[in-house]
mmCIF file of the N, C-alpha and C atoms, coordinates in Angstrom:
data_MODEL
# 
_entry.id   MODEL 
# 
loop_
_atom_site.group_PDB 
_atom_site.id 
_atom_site.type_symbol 
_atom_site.label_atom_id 
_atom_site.label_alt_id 
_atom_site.label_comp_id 
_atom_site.label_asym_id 
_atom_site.label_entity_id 
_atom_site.label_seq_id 
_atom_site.pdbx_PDB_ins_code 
_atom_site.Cartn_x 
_atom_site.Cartn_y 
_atom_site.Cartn_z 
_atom_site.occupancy 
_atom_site.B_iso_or_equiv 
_atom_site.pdbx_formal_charge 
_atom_site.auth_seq_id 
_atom_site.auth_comp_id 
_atom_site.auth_asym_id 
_atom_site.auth_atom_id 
_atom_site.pdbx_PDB_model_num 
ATOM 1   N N  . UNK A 1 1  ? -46.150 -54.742 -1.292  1.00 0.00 ? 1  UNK A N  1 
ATOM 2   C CA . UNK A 1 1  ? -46.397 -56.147 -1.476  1.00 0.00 ? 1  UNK A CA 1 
ATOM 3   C C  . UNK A 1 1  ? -45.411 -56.960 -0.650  1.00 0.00 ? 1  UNK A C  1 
ATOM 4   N N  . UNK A 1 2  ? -45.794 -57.691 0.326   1.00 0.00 ? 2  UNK A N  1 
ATOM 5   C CA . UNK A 1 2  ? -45.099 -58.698 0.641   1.00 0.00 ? 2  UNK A CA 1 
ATOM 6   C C  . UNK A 1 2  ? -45.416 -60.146 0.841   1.00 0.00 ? 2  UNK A C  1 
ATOM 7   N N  . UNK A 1 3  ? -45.486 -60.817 -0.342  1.00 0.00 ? 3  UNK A N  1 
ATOM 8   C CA . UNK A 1 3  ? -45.297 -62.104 -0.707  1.00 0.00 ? 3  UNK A CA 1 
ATOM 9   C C  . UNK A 1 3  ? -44.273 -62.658 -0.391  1.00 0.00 ? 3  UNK A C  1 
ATOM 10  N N  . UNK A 1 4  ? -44.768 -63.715 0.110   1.00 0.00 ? 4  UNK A N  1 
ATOM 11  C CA . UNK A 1 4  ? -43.358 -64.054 0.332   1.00 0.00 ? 4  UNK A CA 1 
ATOM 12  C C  . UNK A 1 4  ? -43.039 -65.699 -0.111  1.00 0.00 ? 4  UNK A C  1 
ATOM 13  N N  . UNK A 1 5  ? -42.211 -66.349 -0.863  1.00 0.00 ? 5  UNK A N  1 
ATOM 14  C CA . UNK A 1 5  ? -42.143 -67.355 -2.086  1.00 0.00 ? 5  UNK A CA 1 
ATOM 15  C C  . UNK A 1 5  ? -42.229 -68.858 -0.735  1.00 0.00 ? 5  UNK A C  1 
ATOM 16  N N  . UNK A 1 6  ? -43.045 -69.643 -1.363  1.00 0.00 ? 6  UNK A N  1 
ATOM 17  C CA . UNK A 1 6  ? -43.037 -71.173 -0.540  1.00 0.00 ? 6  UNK A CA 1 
ATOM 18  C C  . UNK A 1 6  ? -41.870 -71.486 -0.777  1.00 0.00 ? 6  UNK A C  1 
ATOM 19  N N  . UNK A 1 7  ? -41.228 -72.217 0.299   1.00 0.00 ? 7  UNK A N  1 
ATOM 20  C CA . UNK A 1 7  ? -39.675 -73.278 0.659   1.00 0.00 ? 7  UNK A CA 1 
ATOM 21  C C  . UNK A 1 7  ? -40.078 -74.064 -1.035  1.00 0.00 ? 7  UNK A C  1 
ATOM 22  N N  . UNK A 1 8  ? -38.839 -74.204 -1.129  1.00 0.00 ? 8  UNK A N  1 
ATOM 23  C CA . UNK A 1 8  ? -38.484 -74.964 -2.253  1.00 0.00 ? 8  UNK A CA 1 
ATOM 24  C C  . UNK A 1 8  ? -38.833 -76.748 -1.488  1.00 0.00 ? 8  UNK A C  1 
ATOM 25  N N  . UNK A 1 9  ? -39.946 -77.479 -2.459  1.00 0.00 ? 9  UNK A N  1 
ATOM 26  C CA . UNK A 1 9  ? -40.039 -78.695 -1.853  1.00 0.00 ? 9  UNK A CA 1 
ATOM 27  C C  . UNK A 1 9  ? -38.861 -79.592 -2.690  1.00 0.00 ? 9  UNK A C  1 
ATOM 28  N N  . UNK A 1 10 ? -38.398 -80.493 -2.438  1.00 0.00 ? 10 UNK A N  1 
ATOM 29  C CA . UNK A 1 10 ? -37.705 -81.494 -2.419  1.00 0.00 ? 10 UNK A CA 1 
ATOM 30  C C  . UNK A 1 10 ? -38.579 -83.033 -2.449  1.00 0.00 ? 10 UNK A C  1 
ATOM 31  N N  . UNK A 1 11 ? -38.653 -83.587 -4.004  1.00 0.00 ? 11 UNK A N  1 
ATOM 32  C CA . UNK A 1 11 ? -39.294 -84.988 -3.806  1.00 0.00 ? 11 UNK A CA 1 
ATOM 33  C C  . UNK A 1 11 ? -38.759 -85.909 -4.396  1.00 0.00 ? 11 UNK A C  1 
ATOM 34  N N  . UNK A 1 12 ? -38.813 -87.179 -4.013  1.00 0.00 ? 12 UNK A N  1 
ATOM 35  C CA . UNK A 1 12 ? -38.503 -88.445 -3.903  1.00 0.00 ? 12 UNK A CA 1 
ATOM 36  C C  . UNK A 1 12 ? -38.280 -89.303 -5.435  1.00 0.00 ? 12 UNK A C  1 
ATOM 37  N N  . UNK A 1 13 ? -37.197 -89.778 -5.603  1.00 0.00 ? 13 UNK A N  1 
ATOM 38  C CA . UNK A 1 13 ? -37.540 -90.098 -7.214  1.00 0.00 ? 13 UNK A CA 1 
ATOM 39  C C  . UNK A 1 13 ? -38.661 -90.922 -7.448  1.00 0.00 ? 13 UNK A C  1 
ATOM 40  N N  . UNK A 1 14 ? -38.752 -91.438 -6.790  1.00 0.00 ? 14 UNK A N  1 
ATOM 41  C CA . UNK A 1 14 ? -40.468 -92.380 -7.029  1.00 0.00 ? 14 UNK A CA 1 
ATOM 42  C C  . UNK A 1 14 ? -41.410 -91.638 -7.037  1.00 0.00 ? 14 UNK A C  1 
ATOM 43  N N  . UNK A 1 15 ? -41.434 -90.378 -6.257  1.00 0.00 ? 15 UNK A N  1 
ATOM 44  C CA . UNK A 1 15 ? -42.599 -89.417 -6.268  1.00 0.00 ? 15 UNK A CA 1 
ATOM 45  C C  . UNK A 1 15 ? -42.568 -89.159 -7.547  1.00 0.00 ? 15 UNK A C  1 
ATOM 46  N N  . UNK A 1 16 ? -41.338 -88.670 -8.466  1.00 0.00 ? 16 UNK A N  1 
ATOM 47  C CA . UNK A 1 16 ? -41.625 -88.275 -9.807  1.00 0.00 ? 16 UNK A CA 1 
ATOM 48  C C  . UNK A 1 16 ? -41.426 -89.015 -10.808 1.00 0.00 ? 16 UNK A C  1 
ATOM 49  N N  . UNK A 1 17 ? -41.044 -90.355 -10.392 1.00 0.00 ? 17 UNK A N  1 
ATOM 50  C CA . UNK A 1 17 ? -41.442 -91.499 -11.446 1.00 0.00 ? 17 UNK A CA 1 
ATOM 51  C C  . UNK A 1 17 ? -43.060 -91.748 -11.661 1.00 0.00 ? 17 UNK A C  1 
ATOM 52  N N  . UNK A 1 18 ? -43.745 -91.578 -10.270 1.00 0.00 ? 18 UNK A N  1 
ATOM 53  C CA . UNK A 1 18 ? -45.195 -92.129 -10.057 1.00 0.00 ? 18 UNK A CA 1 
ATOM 54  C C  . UNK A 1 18 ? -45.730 -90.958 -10.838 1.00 0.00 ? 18 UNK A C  1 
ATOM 55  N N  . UNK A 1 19 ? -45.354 -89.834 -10.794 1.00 0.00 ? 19 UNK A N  1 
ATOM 56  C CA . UNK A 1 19 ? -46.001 -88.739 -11.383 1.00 0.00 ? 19 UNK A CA 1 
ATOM 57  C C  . UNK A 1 19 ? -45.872 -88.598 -13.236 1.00 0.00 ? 19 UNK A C  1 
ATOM 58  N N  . UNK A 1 20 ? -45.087 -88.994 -13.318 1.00 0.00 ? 20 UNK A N  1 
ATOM 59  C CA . UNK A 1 20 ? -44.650 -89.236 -14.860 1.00 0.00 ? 20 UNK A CA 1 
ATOM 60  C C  . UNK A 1 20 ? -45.786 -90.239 -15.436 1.00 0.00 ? 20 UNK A C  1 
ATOM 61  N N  . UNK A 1 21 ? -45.804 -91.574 -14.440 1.00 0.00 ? 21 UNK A N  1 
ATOM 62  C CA . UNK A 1 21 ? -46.316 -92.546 -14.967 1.00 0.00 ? 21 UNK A CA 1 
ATOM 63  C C  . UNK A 1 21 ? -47.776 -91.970 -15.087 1.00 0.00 ? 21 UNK A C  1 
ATOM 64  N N  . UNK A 1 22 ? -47.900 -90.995 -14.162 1.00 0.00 ? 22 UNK A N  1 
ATOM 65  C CA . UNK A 1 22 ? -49.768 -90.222 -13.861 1.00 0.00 ? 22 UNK A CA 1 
ATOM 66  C C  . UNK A 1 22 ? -50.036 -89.711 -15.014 1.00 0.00 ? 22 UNK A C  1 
ATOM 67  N N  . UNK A 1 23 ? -49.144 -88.993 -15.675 1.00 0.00 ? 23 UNK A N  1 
ATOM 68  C CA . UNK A 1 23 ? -49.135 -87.862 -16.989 1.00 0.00 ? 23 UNK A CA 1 
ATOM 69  C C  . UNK A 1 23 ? -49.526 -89.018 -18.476 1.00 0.00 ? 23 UNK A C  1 
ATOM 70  N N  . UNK A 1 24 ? -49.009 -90.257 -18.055 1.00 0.00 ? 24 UNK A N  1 
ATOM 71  C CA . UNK A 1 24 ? -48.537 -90.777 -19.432 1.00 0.00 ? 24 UNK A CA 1 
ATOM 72  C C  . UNK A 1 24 ? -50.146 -91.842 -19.166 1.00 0.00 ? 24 UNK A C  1 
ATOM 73  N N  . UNK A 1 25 ? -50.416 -92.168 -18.182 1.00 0.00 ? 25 UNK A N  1 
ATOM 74  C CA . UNK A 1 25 ? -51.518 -93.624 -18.298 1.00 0.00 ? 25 UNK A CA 1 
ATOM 75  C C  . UNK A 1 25 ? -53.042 -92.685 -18.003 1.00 0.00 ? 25 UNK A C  1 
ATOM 76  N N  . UNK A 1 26 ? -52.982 -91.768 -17.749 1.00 0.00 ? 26 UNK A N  1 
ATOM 77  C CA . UNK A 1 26 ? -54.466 -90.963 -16.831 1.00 0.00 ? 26 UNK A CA 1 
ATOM 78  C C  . UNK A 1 26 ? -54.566 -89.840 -18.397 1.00 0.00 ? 26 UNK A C  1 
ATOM 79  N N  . UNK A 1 27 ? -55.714 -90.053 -18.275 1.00 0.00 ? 27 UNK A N  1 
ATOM 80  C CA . UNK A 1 27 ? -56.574 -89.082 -19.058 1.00 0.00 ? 27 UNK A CA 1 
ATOM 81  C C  . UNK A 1 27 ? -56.818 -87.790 -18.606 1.00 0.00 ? 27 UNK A C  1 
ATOM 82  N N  . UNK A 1 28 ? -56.438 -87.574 -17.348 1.00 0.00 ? 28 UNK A N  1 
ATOM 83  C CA . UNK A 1 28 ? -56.392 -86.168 -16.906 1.00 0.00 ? 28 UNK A CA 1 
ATOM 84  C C  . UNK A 1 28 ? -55.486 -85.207 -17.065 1.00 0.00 ? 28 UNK A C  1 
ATOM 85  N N  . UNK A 1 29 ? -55.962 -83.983 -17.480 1.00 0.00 ? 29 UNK A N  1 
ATOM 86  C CA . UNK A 1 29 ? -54.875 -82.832 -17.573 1.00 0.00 ? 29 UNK A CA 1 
ATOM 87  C C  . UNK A 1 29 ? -53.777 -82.935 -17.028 1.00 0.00 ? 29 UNK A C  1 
ATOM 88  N N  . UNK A 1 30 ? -52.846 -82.596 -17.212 1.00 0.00 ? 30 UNK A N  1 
ATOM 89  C CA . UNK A 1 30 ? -51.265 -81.911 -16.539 1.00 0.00 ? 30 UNK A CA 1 
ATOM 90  C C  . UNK A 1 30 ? -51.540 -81.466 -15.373 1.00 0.00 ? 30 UNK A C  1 
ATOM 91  N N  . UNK A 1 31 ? -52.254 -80.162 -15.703 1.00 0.00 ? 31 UNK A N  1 
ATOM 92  C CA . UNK A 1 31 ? -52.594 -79.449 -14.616 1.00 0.00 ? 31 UNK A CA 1 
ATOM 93  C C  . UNK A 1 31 ? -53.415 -80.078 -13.083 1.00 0.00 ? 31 UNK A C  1 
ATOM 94  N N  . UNK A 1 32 ? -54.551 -81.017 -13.518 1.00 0.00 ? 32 UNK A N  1 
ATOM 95  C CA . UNK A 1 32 ? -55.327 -81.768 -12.727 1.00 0.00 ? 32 UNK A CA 1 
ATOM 96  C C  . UNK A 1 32 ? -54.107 -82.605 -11.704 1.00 0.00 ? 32 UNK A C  1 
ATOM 97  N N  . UNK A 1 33 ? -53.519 -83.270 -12.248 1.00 0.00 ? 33 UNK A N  1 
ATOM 98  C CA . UNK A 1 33 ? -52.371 -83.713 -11.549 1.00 0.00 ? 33 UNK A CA 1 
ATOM 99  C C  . UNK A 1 33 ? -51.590 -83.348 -10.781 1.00 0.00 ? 33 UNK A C  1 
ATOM 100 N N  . UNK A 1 34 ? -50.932 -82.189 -11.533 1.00 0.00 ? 34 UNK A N  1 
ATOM 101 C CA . UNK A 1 34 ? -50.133 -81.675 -10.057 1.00 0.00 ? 34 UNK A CA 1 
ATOM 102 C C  . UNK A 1 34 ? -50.938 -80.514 -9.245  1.00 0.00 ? 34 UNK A C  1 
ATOM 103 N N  . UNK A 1 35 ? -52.026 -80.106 -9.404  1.00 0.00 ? 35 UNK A N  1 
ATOM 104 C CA . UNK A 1 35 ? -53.020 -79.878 -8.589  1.00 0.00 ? 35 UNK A CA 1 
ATOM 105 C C  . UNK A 1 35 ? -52.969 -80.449 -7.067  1.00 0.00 ? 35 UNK A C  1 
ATOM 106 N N  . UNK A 1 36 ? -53.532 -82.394 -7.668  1.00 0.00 ? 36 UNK A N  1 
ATOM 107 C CA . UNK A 1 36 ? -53.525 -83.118 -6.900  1.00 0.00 ? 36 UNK A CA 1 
ATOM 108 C C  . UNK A 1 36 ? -52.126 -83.299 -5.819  1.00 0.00 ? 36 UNK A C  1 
ATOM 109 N N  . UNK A 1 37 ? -51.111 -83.351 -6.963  1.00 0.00 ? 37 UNK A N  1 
ATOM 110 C CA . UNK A 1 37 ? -49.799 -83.866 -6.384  1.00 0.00 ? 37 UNK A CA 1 
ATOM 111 C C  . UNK A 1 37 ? -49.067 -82.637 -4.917  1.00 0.00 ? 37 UNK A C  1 
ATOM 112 N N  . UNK A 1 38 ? -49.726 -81.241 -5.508  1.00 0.00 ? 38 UNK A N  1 
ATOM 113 C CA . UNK A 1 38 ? -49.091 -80.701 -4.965  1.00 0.00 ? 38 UNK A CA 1 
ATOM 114 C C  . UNK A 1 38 ? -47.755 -79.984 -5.415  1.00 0.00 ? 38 UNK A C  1 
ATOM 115 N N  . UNK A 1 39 ? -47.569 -79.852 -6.765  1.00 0.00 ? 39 UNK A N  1 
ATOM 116 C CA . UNK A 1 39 ? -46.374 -79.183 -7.862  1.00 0.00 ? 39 UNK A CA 1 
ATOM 117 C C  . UNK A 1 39 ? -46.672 -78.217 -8.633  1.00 0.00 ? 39 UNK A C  1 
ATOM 118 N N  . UNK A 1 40 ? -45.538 -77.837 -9.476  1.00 0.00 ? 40 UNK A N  1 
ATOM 119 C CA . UNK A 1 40 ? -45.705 -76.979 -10.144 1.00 0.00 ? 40 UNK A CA 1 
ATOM 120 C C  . UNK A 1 40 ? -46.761 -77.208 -11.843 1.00 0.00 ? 40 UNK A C  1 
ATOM 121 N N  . UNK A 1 41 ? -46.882 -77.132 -12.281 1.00 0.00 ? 41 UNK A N  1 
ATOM 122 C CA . UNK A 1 41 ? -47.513 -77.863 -13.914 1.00 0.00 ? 41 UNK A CA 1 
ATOM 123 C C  . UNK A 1 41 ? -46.046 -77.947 -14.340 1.00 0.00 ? 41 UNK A C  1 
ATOM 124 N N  . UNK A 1 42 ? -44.751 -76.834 -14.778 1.00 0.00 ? 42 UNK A N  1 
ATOM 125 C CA . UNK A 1 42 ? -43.929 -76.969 -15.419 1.00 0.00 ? 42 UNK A CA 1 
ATOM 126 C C  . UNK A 1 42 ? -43.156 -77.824 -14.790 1.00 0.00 ? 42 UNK A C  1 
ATOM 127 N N  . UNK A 1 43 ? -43.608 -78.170 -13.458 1.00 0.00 ? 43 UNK A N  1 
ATOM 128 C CA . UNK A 1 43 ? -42.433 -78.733 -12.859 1.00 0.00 ? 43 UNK A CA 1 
ATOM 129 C C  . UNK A 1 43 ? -42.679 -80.829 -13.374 1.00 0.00 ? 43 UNK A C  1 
ATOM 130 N N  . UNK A 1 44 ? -43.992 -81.168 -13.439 1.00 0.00 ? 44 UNK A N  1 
ATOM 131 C CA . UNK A 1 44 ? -44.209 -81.875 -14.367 1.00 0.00 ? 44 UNK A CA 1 
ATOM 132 C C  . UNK A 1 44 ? -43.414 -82.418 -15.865 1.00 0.00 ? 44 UNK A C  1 
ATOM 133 N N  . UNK A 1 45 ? -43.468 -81.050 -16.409 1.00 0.00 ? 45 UNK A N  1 
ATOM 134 C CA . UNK A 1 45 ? -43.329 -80.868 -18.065 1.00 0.00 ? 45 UNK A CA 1 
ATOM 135 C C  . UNK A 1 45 ? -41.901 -81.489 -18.042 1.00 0.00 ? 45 UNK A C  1 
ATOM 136 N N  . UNK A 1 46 ? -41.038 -80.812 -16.690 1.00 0.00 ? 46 UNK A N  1 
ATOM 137 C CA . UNK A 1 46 ? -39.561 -80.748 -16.608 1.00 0.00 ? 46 UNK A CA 1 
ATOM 138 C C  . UNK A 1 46 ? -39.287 -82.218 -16.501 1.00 0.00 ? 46 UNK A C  1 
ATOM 139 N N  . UNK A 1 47 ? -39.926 -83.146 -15.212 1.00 0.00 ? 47 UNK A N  1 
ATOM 140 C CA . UNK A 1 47 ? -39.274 -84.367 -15.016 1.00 0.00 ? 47 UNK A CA 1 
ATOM 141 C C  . UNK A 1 47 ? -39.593 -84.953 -15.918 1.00 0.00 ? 47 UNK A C  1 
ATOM 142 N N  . UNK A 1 48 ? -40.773 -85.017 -16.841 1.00 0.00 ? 48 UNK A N  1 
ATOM 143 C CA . UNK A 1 48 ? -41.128 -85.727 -18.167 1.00 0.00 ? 48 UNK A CA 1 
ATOM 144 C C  . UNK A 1 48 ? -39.998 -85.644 -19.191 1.00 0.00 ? 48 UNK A C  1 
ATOM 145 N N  . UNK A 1 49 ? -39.723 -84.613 -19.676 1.00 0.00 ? 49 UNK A N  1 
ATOM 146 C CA . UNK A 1 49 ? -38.819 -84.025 -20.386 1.00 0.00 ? 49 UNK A CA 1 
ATOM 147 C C  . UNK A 1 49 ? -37.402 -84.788 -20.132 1.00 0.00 ? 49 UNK A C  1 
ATOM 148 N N  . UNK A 1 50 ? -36.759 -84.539 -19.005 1.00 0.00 ? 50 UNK A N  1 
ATOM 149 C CA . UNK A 1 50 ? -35.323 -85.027 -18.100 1.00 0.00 ? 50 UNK A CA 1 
ATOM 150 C C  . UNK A 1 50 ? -35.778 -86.631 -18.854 1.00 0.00 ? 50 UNK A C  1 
ATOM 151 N N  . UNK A 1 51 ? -36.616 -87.252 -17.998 1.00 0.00 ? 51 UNK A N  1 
ATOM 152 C CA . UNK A 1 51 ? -37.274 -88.566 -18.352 1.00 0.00 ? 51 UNK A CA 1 
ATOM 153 C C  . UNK A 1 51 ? -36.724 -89.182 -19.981 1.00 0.00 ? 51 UNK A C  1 
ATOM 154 N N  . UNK A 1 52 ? -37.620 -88.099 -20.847 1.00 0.00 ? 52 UNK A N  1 
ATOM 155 C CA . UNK A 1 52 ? -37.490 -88.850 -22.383 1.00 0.00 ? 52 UNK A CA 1 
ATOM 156 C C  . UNK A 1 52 ? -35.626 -88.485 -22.543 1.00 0.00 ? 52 UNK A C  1 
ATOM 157 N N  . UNK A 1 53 ? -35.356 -87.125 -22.231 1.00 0.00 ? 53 UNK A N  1 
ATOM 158 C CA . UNK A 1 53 ? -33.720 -87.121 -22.417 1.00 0.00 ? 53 UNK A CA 1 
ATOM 159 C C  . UNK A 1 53 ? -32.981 -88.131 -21.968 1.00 0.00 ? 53 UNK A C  1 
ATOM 160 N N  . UNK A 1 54 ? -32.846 -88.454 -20.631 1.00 0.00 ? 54 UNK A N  1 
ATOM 161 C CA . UNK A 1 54 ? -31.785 -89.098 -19.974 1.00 0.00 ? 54 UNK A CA 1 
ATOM 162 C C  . UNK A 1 54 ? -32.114 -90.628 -19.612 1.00 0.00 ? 54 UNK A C  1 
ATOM 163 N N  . UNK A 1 55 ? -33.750 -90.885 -19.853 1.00 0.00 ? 55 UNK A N  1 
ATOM 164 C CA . UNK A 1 55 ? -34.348 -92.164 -19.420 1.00 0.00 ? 55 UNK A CA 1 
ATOM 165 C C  . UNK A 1 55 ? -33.804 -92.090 -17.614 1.00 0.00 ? 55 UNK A C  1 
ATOM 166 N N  . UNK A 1 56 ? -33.959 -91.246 -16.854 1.00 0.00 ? 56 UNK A N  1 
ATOM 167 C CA . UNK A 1 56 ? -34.161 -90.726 -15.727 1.00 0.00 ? 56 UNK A CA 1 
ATOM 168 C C  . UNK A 1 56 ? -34.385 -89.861 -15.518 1.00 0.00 ? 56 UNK A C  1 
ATOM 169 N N  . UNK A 1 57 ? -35.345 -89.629 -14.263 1.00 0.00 ? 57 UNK A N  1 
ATOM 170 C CA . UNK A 1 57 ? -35.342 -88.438 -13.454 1.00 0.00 ? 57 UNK A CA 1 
ATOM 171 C C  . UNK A 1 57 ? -34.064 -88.256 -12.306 1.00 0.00 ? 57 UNK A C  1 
ATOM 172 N N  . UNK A 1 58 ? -33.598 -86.820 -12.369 1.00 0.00 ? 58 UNK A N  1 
ATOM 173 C CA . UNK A 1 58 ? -32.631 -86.761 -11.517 1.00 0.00 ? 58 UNK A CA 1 
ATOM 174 C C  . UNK A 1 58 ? -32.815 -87.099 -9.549  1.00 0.00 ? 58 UNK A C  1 
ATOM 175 N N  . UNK A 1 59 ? -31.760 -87.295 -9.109  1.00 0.00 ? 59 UNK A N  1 
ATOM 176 C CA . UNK A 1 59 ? -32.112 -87.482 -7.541  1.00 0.00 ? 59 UNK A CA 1 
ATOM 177 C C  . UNK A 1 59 ? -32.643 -85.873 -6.993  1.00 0.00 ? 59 UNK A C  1 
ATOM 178 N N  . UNK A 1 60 ? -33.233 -86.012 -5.805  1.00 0.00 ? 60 UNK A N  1 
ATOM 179 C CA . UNK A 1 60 ? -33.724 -85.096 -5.235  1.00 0.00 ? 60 UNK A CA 1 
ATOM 180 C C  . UNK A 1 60 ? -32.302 -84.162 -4.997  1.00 0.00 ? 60 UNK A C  1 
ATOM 181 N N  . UNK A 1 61 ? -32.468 -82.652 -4.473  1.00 0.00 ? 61 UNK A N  1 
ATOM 182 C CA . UNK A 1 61 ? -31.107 -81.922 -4.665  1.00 0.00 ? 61 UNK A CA 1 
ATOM 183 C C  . UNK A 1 61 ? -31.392 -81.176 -4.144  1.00 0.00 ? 61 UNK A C  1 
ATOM 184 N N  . UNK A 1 62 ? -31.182 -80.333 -3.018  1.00 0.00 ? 62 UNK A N  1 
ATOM 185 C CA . UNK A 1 62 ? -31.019 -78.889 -2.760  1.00 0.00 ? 62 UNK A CA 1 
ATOM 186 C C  . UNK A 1 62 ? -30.273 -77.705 -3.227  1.00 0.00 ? 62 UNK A C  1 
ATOM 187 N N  . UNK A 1 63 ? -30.441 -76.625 -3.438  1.00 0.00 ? 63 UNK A N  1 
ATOM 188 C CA . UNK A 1 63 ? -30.091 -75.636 -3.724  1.00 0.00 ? 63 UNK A CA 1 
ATOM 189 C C  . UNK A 1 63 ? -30.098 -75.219 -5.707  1.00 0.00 ? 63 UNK A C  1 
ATOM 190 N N  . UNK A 1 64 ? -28.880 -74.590 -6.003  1.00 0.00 ? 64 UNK A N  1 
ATOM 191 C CA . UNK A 1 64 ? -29.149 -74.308 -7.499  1.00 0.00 ? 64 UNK A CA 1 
ATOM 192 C C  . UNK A 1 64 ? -27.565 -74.928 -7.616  1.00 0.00 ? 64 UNK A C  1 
ATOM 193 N N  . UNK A 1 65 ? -26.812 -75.527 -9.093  1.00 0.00 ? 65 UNK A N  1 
ATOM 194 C CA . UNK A 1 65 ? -25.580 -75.862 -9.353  1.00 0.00 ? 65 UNK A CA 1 
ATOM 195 C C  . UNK A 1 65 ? -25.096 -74.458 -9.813  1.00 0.00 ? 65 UNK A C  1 
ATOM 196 N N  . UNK A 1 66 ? -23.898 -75.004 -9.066  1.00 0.00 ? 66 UNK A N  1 
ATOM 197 C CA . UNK A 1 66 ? -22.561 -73.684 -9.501  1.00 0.00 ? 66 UNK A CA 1 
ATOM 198 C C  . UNK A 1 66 ? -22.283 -74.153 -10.715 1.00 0.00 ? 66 UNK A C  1 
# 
């Protein structure tokens, strides 16, 4: 098997403000959405989540924290 994993994308906090706001006002699935958007579903669940915790989504970031 050689699969090999897509580049980690990197998006815009408005990209995942607009996407939050998609989840919360649209009658469409989770899934339908980031379909559209181009994401993960959990990756959704996550900025929603961050969202109700921190009343932000974090800035865009590369890599993983030490």
């Amino acid at each position: 098997m050689s699969s090999k994993r897509k580049p980690c994308k990197t998006c815009p906090k408005e990209f995942k403000l607009e996407a939050i706001r998609l989840m919360e006002e649209s009658n469409r699935s989770t899934t339908e959405i980031a379909m559209q958007l181009g994401v993960r579903r959990n990756q959704l669940n996550k900025w929603k989540e961050q969202m109700d915790k921190k009343g932000d989504v974090p800035l865009s970031k590369r890599g993983r924290p030490i």
